[in-house]
C-alpha positions in Angstrom: 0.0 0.0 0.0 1.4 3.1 -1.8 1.6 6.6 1.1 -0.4 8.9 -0.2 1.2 12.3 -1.9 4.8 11.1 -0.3 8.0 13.4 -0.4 11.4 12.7 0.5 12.8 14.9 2.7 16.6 14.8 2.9 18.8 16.6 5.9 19.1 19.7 5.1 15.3 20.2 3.6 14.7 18.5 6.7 16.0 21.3 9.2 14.8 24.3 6.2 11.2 22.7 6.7 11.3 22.5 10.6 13.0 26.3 10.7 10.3 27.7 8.3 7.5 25.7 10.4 9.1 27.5 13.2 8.1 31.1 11.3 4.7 30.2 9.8 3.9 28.9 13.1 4.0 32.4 14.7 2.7 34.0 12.0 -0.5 32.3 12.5 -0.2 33.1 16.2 -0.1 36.5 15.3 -2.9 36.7 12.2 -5.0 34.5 14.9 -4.6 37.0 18.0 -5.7 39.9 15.4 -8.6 37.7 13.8 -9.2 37.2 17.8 -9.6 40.9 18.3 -11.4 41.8 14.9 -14.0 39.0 16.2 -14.6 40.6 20.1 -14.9 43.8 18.2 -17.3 43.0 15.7 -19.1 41.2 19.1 -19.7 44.5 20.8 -20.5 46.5 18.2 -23.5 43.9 17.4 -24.1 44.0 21.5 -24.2 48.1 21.2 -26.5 48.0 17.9 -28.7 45.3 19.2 -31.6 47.7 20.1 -31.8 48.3 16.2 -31.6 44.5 15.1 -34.8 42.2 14.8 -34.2 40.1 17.7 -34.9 36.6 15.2 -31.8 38.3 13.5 -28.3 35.9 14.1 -25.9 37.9 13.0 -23.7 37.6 16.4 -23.3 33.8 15.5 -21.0 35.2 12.8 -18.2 36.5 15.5 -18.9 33.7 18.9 -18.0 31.2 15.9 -14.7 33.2 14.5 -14.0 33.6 17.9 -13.8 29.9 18.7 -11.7 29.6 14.7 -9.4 31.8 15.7 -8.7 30.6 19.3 -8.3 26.7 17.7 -5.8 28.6 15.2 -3.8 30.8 18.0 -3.2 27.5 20.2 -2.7 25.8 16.6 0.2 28.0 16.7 1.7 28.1 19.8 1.8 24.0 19.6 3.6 23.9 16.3 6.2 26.6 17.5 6.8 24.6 19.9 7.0 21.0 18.2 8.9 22.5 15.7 11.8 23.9 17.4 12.1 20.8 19.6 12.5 18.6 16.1 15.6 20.2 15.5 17.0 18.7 19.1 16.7 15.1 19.4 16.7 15.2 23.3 13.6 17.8 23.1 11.5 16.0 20.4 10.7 12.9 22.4 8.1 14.5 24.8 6.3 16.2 21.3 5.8 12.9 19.3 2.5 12.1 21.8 1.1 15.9 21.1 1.5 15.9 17.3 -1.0 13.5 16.9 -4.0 14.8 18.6 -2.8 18.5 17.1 -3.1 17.2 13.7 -6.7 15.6 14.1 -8.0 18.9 16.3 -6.9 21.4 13.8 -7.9 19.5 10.7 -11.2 18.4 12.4 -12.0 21.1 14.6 -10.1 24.3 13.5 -10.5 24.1 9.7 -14.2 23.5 10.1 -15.2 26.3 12.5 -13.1 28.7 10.0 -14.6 27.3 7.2 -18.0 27.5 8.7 -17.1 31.2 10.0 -16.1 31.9 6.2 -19.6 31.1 4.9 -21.4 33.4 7.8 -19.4 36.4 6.7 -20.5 36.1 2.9 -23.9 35.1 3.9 -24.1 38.5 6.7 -24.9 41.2 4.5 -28.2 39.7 3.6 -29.0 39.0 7.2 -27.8 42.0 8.1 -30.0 43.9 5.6 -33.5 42.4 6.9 -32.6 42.5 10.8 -32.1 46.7 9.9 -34.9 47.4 8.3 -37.3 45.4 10.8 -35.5 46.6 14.0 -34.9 50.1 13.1 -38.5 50.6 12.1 -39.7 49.1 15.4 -37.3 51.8 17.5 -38.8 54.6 15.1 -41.8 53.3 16.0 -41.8 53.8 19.4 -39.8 56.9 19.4 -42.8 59.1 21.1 -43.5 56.2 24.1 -41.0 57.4 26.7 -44.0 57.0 29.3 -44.1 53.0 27.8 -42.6 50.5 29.9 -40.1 48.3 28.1 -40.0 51.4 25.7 -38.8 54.0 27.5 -34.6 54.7 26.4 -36.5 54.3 23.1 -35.9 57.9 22.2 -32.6 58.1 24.3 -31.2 55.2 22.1 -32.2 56.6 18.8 -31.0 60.3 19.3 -27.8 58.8 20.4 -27.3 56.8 17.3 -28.2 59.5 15.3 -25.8 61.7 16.8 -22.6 59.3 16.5 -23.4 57.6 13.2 -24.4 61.1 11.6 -27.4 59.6 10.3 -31.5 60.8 10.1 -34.4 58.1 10.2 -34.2 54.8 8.5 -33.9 55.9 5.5 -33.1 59.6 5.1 -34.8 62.7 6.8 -37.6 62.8 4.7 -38.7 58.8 5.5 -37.5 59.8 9.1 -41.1 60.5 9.9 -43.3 57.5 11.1 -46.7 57.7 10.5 -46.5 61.2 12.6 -46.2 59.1 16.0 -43.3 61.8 16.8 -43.5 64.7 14.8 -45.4 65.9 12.0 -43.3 66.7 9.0 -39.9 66.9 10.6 -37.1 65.3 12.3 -35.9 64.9 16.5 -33.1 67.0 17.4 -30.7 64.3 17.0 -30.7 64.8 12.9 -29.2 68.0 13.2 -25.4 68.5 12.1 -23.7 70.5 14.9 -20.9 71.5 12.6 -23.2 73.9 10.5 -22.9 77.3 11.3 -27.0 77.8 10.3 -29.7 77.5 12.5 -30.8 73.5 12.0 -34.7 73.6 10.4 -36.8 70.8 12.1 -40.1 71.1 11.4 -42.5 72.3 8.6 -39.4 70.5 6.1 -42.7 69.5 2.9 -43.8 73.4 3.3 -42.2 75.3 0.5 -43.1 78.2 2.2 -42.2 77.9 5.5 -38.2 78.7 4.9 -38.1 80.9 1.9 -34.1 81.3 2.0 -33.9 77.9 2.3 -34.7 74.9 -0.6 -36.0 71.6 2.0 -34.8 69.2 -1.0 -31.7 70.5 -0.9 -29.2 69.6 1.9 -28.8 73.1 3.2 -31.1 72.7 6.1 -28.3 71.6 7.9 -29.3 67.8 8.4 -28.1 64.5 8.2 -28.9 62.9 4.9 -28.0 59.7 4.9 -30.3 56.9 6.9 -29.2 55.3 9.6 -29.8 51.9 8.0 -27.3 52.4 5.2 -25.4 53.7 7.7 -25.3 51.1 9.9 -25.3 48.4 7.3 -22.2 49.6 5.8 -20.6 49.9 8.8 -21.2 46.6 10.1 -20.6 45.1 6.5 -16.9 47.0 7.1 -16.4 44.9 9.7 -17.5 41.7 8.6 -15.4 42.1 5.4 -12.4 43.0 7.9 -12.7 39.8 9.6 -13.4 37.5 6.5 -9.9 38.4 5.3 -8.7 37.5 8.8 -10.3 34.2 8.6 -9.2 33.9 5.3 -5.9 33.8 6.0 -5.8 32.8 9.2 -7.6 29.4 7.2 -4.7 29.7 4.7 -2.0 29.6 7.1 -3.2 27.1 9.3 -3.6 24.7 6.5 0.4 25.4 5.8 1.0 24.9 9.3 -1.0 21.5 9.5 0.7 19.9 6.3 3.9 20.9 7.0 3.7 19.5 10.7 2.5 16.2 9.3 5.3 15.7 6.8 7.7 16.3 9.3 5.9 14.2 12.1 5.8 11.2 9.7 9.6 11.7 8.4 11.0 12.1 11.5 9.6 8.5 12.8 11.0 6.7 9.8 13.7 8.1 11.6 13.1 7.2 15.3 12.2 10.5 16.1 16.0 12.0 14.9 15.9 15.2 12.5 20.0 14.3 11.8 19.9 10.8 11.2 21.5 8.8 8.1 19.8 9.1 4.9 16.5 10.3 3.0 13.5 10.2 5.0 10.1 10.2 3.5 6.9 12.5 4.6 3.3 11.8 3.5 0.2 12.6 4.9 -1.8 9.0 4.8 0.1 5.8 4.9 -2.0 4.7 2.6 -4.5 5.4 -0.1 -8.2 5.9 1.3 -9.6 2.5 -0.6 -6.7 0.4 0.9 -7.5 2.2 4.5 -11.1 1.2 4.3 -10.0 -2.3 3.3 -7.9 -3.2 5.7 -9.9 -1.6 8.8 -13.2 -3.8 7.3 -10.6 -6.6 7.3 -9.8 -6.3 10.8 -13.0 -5.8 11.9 -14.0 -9.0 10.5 -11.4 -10.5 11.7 -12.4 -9.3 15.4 -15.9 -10.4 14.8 -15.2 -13.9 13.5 -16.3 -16.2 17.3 -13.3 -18.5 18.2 -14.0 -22.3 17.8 -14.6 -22.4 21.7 -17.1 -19.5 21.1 -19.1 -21.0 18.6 -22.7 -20.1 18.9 -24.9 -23.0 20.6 -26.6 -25.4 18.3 -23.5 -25.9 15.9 -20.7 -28.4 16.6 -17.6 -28.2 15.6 -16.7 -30.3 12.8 -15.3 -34.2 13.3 -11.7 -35.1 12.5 -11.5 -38.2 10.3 -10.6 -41.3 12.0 -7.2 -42.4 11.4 -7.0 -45.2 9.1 -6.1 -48.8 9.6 
């Protein structure tokens, strides 16, 4: 039974491919302790914003699973650093050959499929994002006016203060601002006001043409915010989900490096009793055998282990007669 994808590894490719295993190793500490970071961030800004998302909306699944990607990748890492450096010592490798193992089949198994599922989330989030804004932004306008409402009451609070930071007006601009006239009648809270302008900030009466003669209302001279909160909000958000899909991306990328090259050197170092310097070629490969021959000979065994022992055989059937010696 052929390896599969073998490569023979002489000395000196040995020690280059432990050294640069050494370097990608914390490489992907470090792109995983920023993907780390990038995820807790994108985690409290959803926690901040959550007042404005439909509560059926999942978009903080996107960062708890990164979060757990890029904490498998960070101790991915720190493990291979440290396997790696020990190969080149013979008196330090010993202790590693019982962790390499259980590396290989957590970062394979568990890493690369938590990144790869955190990869999907991020391209799927814009859509999600999209719906869970326009539902829970129109709920908060909604229920600017109940400040008497309990359950309702940092309604208004909430709202002017997002308006405020985010430099935004309504959901979708200052003139869809208003909501059925639950807060105002043909104008805009306080909050849409740009405190930069030097001119007074118009509020009210914005539909009446003659209401401000100096000033036109379709034009963005009244000194208001006119972009809508939920483009706002959505680009924002998307800005940091496409932040941390390149992250993942290569945080994915590099772990898969790290992965392969820690199996090619785990397998060519015990063809060589666990010695990096030893006498001749060694060879890597990540299976010892192709995946038909694998299947084969564990179905094999397992028959083999399921076959009853004469003394075991079931009740009912009797073991078969010797022929009676002759003559």
């Amino acid at each position: 039974m052929a390896p599969v994808l073998p490569l023979v590894l002489p000395l000196q490719p040995r020690i280059r491919l432990a050294q640069g295993l050494w370097l990608l190793s914390w490489l992907l500490v470090l792109v995983g302790g920023l993907t780390l970071l990038c995820s807790g961030h994108l985690l409290v800004q959803l926690w901040h914003l959550g007042t404005f998302l439909a509560p059926s909306c999942p978009v903080a699944v996107l960062p708890q699973v990164a979060l757990a990607a890029s904490a498998v990748a960070l101790g991915t890492g720190l493990v291979g650093s440290g396997a790696s450096r020990a190969s080149l010592d013979a008196a330090q490798y010993p202790p590693w050959r019982g962790v390499l193992g259980p590396l290989l089949v957590a970062g394979t198994a568990g890493g690369g499929g938590l990144l790869v599922l955190a990869l999907g989330l991020a391209l799927a989030l814009p859509g999600t994002l999209d719906t869970g804004l326009e539902e829970g932004l129109g709920t908060a306008l909604a229920n600017y006016k109940d400040t008497e409402v309990p359950g309702r009451c940092q309604a208004k609070r909430l709202l002017d203060e997002l308006q405020l930071k985010h430099h935004c007006c309504g959901r979708h601009g200052r003139i869809q601002s208003n909501v059925e006239g639950l807060y105002l009648i043909d104008g805009v809270p306080f909050s849409c006001c740009n405190p930069h302008s030097p001119r007074p900030c118009l509020q009210s009466q914005l539909s009446d043409p003659h209401a401000h003669p100096l000033f036109d209302p379709q034009q963005p001279n009244l000194n208001l915010w006119a972009q809508g909160c939920h483009e706002v909000l959505l680009g924002h958000l998307q800005g940091l989900a496409s932040i941390l899909g390149n992250m993942l991306a290569v945080t994915f990328l590099l772990q898969t490096l790290v992965l392969l090259g820690l199996r090619y050197l785990q397998t060519a170092l015990e063809g060589l009793g666990g010695v990096i310097d030893g006498e001749g070629e060694a060879q890597g490969y990540l299976f010892p055998a192709g995946l038909k021959d694998m299947l084969k000979t564990a179905w094999l065994q397992g028959g083999v282990a399921r076959r009853p022992a004469p003394e075991e055989a079931p009740p009912g059937e009797e073991p078969p007669k010797e022929g009676l010696p002759e003559a």
